[in-house]
SESE-806949 format. One record per residue (C-alpha): residue number from 1; residue in one letter; x, y, z. Coordinates in steps of 0.25 Angstrom, whole numbers, m for minus. Last residue first. Example, Ala and Ser with C-alpha at 12.3 -4.5 7.8 and 13.67 -1.06 7.14 Angstrom:
2
REC,2,s,55,m4,29
REC,1,a,49,m18,31
This chain:
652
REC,652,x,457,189,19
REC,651,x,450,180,10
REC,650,x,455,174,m3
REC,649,x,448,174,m15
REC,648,x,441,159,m20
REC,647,x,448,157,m33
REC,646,x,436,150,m44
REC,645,x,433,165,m45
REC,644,x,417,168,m49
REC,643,x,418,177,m61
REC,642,x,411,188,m60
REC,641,x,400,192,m49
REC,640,x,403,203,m39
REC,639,x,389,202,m33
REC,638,x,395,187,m28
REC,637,x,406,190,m20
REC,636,x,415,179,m20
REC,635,x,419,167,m7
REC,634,x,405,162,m7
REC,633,x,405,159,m22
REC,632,x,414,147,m19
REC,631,x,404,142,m7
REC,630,x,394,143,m16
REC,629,x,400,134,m27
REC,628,x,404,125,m18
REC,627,x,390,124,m14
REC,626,x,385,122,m28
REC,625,x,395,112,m33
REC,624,x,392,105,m20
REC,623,x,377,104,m21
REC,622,x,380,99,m35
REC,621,x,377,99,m51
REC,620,x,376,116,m52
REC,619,x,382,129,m54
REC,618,x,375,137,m64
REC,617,x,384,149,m72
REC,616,x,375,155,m80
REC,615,x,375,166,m92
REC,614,x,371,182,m91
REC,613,x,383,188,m84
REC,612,x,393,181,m93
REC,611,x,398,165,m91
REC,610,x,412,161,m92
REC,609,x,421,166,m81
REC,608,x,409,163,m72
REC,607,x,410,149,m75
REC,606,x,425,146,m76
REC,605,x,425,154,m61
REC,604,x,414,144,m56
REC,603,x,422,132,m62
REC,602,x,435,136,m56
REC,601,x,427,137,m42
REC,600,x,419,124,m45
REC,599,x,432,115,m45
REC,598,x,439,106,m56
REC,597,x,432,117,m68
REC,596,x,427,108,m81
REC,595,x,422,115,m94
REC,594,x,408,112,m104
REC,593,x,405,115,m115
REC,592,x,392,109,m119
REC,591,x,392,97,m130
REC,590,x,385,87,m120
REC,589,x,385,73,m115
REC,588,x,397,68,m117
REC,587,x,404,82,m113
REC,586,x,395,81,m101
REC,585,x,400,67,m97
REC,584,x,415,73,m99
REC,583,x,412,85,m91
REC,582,x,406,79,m80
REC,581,x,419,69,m80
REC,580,x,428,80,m79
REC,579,x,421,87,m70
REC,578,x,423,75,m60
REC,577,x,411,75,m50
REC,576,x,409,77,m36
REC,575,x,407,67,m26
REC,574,x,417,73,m17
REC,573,x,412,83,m17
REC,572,x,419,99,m11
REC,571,x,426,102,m24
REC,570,x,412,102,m31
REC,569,x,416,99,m46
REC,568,x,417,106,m58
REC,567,x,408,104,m73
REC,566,x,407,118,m80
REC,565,x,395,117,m89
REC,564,x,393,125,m100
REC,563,x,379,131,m108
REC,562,x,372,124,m95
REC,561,x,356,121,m95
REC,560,x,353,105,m101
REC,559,x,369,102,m99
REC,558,x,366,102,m83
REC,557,x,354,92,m84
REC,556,x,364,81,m94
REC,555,x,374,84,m83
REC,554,x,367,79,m72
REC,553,x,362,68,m80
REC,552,x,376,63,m85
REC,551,x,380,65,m69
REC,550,x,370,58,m63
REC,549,x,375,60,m49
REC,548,x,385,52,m42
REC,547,x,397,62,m46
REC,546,x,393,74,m40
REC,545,x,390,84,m48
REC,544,x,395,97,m54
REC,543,x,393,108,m63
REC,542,x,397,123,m67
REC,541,x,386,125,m77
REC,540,x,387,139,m87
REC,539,x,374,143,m92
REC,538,x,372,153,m104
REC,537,x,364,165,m105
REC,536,x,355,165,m93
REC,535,x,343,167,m87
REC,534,x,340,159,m74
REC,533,x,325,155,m71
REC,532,x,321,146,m80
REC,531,x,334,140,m86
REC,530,x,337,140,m73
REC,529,x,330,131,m69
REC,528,x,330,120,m80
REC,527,x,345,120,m78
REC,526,x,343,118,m62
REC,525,x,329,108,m65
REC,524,x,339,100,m74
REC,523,x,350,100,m62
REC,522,x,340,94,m52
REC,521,x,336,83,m61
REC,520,x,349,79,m65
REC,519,x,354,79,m51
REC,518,x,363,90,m42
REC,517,x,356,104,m43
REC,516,x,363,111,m33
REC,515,x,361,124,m41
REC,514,x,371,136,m42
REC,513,x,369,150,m51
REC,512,x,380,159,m56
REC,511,x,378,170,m62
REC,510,x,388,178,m70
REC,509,x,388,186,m63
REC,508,x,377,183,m50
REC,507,x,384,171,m43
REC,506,x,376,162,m34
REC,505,x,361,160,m42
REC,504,x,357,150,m33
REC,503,x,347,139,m42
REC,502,x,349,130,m30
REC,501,x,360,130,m21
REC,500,x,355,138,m10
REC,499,x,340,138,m7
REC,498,x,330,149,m6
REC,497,x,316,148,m1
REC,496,x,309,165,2
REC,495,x,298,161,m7
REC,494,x,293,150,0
REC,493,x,294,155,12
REC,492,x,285,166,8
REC,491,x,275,159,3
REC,490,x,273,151,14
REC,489,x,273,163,23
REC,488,x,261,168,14
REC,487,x,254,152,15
REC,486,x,255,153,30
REC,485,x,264,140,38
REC,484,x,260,138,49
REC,483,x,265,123,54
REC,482,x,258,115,63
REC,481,x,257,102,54
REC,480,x,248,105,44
REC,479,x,255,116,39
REC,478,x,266,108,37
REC,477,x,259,102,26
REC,476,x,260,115,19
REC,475,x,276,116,20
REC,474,x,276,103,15
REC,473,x,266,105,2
REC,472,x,275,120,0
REC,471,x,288,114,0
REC,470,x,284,102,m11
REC,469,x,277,111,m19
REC,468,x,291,121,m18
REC,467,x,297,108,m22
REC,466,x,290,106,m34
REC,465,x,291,121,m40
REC,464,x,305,119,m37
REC,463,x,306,110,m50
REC,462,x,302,123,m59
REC,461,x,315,129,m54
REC,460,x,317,141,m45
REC,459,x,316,141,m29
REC,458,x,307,148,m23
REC,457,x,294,143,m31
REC,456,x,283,155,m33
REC,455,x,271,152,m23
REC,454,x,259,150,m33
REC,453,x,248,146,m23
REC,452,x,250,140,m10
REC,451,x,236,135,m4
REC,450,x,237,128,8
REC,449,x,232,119,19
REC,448,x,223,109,11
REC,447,x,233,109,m1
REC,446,x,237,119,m12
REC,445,x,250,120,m19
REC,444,x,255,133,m29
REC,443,x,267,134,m36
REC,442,x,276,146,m43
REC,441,x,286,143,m51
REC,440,x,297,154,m54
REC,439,x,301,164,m66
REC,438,x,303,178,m62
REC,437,x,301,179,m47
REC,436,x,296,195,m48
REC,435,x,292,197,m61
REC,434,x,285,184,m61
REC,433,x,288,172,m71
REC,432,x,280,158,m69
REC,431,x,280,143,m69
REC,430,x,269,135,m63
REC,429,x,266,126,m51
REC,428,x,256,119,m44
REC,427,x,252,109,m33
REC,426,x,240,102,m27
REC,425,x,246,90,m18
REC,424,x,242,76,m19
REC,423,x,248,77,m32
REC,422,x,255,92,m35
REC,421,x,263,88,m21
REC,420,x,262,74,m17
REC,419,x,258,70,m4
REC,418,x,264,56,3
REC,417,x,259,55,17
REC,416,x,272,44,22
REC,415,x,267,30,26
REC,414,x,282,27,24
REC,413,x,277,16,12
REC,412,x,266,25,8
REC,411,x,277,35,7
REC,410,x,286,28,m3
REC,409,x,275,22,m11
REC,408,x,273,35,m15
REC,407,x,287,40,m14
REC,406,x,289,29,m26
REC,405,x,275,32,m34
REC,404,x,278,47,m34
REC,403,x,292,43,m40
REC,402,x,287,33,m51
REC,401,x,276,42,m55
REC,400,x,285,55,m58
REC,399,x,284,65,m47
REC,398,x,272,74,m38
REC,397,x,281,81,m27
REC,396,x,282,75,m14
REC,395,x,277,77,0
REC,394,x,278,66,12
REC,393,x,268,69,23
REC,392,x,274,62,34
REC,391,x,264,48,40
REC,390,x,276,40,39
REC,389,x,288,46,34
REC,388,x,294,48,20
REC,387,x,310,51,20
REC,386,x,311,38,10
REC,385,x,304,44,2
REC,384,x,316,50,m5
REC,383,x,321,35,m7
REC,382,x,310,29,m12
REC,381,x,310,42,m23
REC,380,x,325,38,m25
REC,379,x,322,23,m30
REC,378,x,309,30,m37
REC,377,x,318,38,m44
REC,376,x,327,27,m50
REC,375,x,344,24,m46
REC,374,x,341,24,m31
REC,373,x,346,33,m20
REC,372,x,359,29,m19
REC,371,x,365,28,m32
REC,370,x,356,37,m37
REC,369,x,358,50,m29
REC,368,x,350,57,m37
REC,367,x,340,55,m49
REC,366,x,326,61,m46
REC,365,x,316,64,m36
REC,364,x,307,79,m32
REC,363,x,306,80,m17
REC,362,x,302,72,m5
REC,361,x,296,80,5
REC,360,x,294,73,19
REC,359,x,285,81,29
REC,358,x,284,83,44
REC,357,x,296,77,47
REC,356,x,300,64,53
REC,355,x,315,63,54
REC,354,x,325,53,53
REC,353,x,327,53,37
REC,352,x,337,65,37
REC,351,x,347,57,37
REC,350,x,343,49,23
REC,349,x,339,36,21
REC,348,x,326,37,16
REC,347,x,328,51,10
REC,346,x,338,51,0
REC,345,x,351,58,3
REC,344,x,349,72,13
REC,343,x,337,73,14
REC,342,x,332,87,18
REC,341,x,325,93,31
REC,340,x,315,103,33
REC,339,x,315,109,49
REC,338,x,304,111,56
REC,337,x,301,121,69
REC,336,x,314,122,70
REC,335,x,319,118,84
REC,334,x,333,124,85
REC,333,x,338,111,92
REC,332,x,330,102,85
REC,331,x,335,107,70
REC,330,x,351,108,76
REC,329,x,348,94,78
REC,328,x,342,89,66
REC,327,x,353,97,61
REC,326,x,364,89,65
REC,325,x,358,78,64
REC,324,x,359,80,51
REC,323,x,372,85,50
REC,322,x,376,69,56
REC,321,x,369,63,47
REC,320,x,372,71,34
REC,319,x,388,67,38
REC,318,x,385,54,41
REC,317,x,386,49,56
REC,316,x,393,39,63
REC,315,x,387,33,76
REC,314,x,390,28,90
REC,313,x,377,35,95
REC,312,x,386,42,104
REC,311,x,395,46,95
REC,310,x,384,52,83
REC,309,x,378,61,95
REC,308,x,392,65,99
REC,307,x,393,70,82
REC,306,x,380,75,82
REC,305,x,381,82,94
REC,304,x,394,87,87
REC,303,x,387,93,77
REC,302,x,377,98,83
REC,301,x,388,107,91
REC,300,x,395,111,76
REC,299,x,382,114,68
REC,298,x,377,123,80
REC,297,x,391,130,81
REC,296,x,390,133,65
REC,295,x,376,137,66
REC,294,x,366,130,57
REC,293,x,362,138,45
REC,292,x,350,147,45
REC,291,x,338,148,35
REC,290,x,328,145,45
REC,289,x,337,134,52
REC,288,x,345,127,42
REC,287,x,355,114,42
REC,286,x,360,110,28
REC,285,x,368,125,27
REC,284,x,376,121,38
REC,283,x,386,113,30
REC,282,x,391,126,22
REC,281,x,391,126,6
REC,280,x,380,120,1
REC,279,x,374,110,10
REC,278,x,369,96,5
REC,277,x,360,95,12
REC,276,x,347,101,19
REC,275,x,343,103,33
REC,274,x,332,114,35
REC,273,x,327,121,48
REC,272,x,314,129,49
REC,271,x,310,139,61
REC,270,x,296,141,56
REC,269,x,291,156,54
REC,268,x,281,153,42
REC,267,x,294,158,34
REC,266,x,302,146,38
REC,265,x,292,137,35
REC,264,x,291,141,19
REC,263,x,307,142,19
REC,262,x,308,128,25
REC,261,x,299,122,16
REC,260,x,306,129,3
REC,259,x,321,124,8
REC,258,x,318,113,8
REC,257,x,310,111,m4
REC,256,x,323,117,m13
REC,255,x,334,107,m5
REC,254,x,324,94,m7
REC,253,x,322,98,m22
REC,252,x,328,86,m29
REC,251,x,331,73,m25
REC,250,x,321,72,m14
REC,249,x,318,73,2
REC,248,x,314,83,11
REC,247,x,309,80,26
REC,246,x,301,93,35
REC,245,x,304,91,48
REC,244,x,299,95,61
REC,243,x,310,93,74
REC,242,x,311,86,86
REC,241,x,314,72,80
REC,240,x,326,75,71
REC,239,x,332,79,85
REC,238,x,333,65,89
REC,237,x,341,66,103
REC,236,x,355,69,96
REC,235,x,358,55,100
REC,234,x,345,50,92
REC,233,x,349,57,82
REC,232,x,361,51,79
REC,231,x,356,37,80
REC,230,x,343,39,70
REC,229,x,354,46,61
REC,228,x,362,31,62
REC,227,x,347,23,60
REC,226,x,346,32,46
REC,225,x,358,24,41
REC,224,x,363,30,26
REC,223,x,373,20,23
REC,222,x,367,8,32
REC,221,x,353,11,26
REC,220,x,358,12,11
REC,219,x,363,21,2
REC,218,x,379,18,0
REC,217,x,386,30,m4
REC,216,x,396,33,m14
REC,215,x,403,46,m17
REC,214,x,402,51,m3
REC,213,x,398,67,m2
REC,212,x,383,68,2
REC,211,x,387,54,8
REC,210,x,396,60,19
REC,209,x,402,52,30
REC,208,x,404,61,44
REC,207,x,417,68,41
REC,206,x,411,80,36
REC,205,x,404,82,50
REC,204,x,414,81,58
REC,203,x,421,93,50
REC,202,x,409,101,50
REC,201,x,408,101,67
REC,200,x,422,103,67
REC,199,x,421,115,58
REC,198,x,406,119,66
REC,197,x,415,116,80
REC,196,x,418,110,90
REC,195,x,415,94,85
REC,194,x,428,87,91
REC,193,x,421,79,102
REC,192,x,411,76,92
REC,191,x,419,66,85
REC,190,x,430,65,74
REC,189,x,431,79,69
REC,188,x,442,78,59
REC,187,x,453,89,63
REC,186,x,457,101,52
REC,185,x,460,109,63
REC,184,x,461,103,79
REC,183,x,448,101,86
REC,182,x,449,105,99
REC,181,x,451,95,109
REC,180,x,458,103,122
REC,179,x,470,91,120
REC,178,x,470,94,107
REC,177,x,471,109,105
REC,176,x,483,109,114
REC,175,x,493,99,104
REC,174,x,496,86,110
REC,173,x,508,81,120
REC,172,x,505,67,125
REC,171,x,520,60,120
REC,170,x,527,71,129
REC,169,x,520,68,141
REC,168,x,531,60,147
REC,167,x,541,70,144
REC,166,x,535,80,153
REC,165,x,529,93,148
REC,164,x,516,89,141
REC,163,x,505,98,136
REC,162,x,511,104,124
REC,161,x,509,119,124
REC,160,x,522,123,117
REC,159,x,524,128,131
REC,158,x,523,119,138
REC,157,x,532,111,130
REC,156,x,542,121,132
REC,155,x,539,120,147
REC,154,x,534,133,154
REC,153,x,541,143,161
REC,152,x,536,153,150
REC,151,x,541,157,136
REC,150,x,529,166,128
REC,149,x,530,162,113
REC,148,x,535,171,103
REC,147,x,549,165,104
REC,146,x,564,167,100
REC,145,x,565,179,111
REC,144,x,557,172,121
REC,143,x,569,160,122
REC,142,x,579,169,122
REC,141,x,574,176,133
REC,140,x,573,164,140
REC,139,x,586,159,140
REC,138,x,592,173,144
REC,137,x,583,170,155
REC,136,x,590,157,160
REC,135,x,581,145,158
REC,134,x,580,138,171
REC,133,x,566,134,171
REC,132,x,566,128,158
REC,131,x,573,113,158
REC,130,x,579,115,147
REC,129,x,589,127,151
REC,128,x,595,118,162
REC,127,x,597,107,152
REC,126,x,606,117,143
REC,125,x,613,121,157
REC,124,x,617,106,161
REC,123,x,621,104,147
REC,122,x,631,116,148
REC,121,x,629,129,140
REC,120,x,639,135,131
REC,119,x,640,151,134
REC,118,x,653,148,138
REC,117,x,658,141,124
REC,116,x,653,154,116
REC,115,x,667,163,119
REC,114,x,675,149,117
REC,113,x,670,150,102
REC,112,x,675,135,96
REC,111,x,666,127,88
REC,110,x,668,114,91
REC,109,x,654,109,93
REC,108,x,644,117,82
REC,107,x,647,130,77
REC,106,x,652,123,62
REC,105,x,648,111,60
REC,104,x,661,100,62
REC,103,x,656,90,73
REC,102,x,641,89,74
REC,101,x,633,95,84
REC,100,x,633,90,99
REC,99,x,625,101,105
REC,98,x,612,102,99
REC,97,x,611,88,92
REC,96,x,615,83,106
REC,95,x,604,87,112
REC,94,x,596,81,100
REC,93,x,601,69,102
REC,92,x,599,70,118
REC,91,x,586,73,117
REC,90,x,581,60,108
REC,89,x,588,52,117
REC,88,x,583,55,129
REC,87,x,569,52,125
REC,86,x,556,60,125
REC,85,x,564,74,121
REC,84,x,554,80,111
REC,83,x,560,78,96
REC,82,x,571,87,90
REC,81,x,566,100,85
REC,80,x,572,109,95
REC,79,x,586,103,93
REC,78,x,583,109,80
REC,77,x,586,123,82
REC,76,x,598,119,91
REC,75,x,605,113,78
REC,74,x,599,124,70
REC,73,x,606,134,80
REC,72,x,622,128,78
REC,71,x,626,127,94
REC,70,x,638,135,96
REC,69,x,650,130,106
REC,68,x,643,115,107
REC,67,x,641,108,118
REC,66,x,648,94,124
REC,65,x,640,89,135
REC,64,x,642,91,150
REC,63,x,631,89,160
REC,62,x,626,76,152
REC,61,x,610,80,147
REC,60,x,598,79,155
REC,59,x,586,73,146
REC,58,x,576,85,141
REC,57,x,564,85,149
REC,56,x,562,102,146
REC,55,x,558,101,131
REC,54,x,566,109,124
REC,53,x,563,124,122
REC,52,x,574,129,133
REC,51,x,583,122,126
REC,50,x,582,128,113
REC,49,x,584,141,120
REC,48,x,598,136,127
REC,47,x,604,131,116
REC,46,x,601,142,106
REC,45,x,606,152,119
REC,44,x,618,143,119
REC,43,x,620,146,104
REC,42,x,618,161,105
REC,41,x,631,160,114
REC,40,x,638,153,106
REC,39,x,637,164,95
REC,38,x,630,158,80
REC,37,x,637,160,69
REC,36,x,638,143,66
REC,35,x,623,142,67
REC,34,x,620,142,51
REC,33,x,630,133,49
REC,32,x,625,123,59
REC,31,x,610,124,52
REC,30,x,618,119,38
REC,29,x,614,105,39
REC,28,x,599,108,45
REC,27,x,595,100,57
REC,26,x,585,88,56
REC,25,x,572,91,61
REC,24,x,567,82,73
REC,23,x,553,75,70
REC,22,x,544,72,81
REC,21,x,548,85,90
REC,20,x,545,92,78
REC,19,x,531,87,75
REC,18,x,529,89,91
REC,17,x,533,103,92
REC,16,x,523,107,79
REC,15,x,511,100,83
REC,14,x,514,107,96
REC,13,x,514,121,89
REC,12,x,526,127,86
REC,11,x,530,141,93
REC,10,x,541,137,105
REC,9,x,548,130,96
REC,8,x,552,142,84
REC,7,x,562,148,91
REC,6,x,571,136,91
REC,5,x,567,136,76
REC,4,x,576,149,74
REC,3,x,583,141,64
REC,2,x,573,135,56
REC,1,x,570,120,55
């Protein structure tokens, strides 16, 4: 320890106080040495300022004990350090480290200045000094002088802000912030009690269980138990139940229909919430009002009715349950007028399958989720239809046989009103080039209640032409039940739908475009998409997947577009891929060239480095990969363009 350590006390923590009181330093060999110039009389000031920063229930020492001429200042120094007094036994070894030195140092006992022997202090004064209120003034003085802190009549403990004083007390003493419960830094929310904020209310969160990130998961009624959601929300007083709901389901396309329904209704004037998954880059992106996240302080006090809501009922809740409660709620507080929401995993057992909305859309199916959805599509279609409702318009997009026969059977089952767009619907679509749109698809649908001709698709791709049939057959249903919705303000909100994460040109030059596209089928519409829309020279893929997909058929889509391929990984899933083994399979598969970065920022800045002002770089194979990759790009200037840095630049 230091030398001027003595006036280094009055300024640790109490963290620090009680790890040195626990564990006594041993004094430096050479300290005495370093003493030996020192006057006798700047020794007894040592003596006596040390003591005056001991505990004041120090044992009483015999009147008369041998003391020596010149104290060396390490050996007072580190008197301080030695454990509280709770035994006499401790106390009076380390008294007798400080004035019973070993024999033979040099400035310990025997040295032989008579001029410093009458400033040498009895036993009966150094025990005077420590108990406070005597304290001579010279003492105190000295005491002000070697620290910042304020000196008061007040005990040292006291003052180090420890709550207890006597001896008895001294096993009880804690830190300030944890007798007031605040939530301590880098502390594990354990229960609503220490939910006071949006940080705590996120850090409860993530230790709720989390299949979007588990590599296994068990898919059954136990696992996914829709009775434990039906608990929760009954405790929050069913808010699911006080709100209009539009329920999306599918593999494919659920994000992109969404957000289409919602546009359209928000432009009629209609106050619309939307609840999708997974988020992007911040947690509030999957709860929306109009366009608005929800508010940090909103998220954390749901949160924490959720969590007392969870106790009560004597349950644990996932990490998608508990969020989705949590913006049930937040919907039925700020009473929107309807609110679209989106399955999370599935449909039949899925969190989200406690309402009974308006209107159940299932969406386009393929391969995904195998292993717990069902290994055929008819297996998965089941599944999907398992958000149908008795007596609930079900809409669906007209699909190979064996799919239309299983969400059939599915909704005569359910007693669901099954209609299927460009079937029971009339529907149509066709591929054009404008001056002002450039190449797009534009649809038309005619039913009873409306007639919507060739409205150019939002979103591009051929394979959003059949969700914007999907939106505009719901959005016209809802006409039917007390919902205006003109045909020009229909039109409007359907041109004005964006979505992050699918085909988002991020990065100008070189160009750098992002797409979620996370299945075979989904990846062969993104290459087949922008082979329509995007002009380019040569296309660089920075990809990753997670490592329950189809990889081989992933990669098979990814090789159908992409002059290179970059294989990297999300740092942020744990489910993630290993580059090397992408790579290998694709060597096996493929002649292309292809490189492997460990993280996406390295792989960004190989890309960029790369590519000229005319060719490609397309980040795709996850949500992960893309949001990370957002996040990263959030740090640059984008108009600047260049090479995207894998270093993010400090901040001052």
């Amino acid at each position: 320890m230091p030398k001027d350590s003595s006036a280094r006390v009055s300024k640790r923590s109490v963290s620090e106080t009680k790890q040195h009181h626990s564990k006594p330093s041993a004094a430096k060999p050479n300290s005495a040495r370093a003493g030996a110039e020192k006057s006798a009389k700047g020794s007894a000031s040592e003596v006596r300022e040390v003591s005056a920063r001991t505990s004041s229930r120090l044992p009483k020492i015999p009147p008369r004990i041998p003391v020596p001429t010149s104290v060396k200042p390490s050996t007072v120094a580190k008197s301080t350090d030695a454990p509280k007094v709770a035994a006499s036994t401790k106390s009076t070894a380390t008294m007798k480290s400080v004035v019973d030195p070993k024999p033979g140092v040099k400035g310990s006992v025997g040295g032989k200045s008579p001029a410093a022997a009458k400033f040498i202090p009895t036993a009966a004064e150094i025990v005077e000094v420590r108990t406070g209120p005597t304290i001579s003034e010279a003492t105190r003085k000295a005491i002000a002088a070697a620290s910042p802190r304020q000196t008061n009549d007040q005990p040292p403990a006291r003052q180090l802000g420890l709550r207890a004083t006597r001896p008895e007390e001294s096993a009880s003493v804690r830190p300030l912030e944890m007798r007031t419960g605040r939530t301590t830094e880098g502390r594990q929310p354990k229960s609503s009690a220490d939910i006071n904020g949006y940080n705590a209310a996120v850090r409860y969160l993530l230790e709720r269980t989390d299949f979007e990130r588990m590599r296994s998961v068990k898919y059954n009624e136990t696992t996914f138990k829709l009775e434990r959601m039906h608990e929760l929300l009954a405790k929050l007083g069913n808010p699911h139940a006080h709100i209009r709901t539009v329920h999306v389901a599918g593999t494919n396309g659920k994000g992109s229909t969404v957000q289409m329904i919602a546009s359209m209704l928000q432009t009629c004037g209609y106050t619309v919430g939307v609840y999708t998954s997974p988020h992007l880059v911040e947690l509030r992106e999957r709860i929306v009002i109009n366009g608005q996240m929800i508010d940090k302080a909103i998220f954390a006090e749901l949160m924490k009715q959720v969590a007392k809501a969870a106790e009560k009922a004597g349950i644990e809740p996932t990490f998608f349950e508990a969020i989705t409660a949590v913006c049930f709620k937040h919907f039925a507080e700020q009473a929107v007028d309807i609110a679209i929401v989106e399955v999370g995993l599935g449909g039949r057992l899925d969190s989200t399958n406690v309402i009974q909305p308006e209107a159940c859309v299932v969406t386009s199916i393929d391969f995904d989720h195998t292993k717990l959805l069902g290994s055929t599509l008819e297996e998965i279609a089941r599944e999907k239809a398992g958000i149908f409702k008795a007596g609930v318009p079900a809409f669906i997009f007209e699909s190979e046989p064996s799919v239309e026969r299983a969400m059939v059977e599915a909704a005569e089952k359910s007693g669901a009103q099954l209609r299927i767009v460009n079937k029971d619907i009339d529907y149509s679509a066709r591929f054009c080039v404008t001056e002002d749109l450039g190449p797009h698809t534009r649809v038309c649908l005619y039913t009873k209640n409306s007639r919507l001709e060739h409205l150019p698709v939002p979103l591009q791709g051929e394979h959003q032409a059949a969700n914007c049939g999907l939106a505009l057959a719901v959005v016209d249903h809802l006409k039917t039940v007390g919902f205006d919705c003109p045909e020009d303000k229909i039109t409007a909100g359907l041109a004005a739908t964006t979505i992050a994460g699918r085909m988002q040109l991020v990065w100008d030059r070189p160009r750098v475009l992002v797409d979620g596209a996370h299945n075979p089928a989904a990846v062969g519409a993104l290459m087949r998409c922008v082979g329509a829309h995007v002009p380019y020279d040569s296309m660089i893929c920075v990809f990753g997947c997670c490592n329950d997909k189809d990889v081989p058929g992933l990669i098979d889509k990814v090789n159908l577009g992409a002059d290179k391929i970059i294989f990297t990984r999300a740092a942020g899933n744990p489910r993630a891929a290993d580059p090397e083994d992408l790579q290998k399979l694709f060597h096996e598969r493929s002649g292309k060239m292809s490189q492997i970065a460990r993280t996406l920022p390295e792989a960004l800045e190989m890309a960029t480095r790369a590519v000229s002002r005319e060719d490609l770089v397309c980040v795709t194979g996850s949500f992960y990969l893309v949001g990370e990759t957002l996040k990263h790009l959030q740090h640059f200037d984008r108009s600047r363009g260049g090479k995207i840095p894998a270093q993010v630049p400090d901040r001052d």
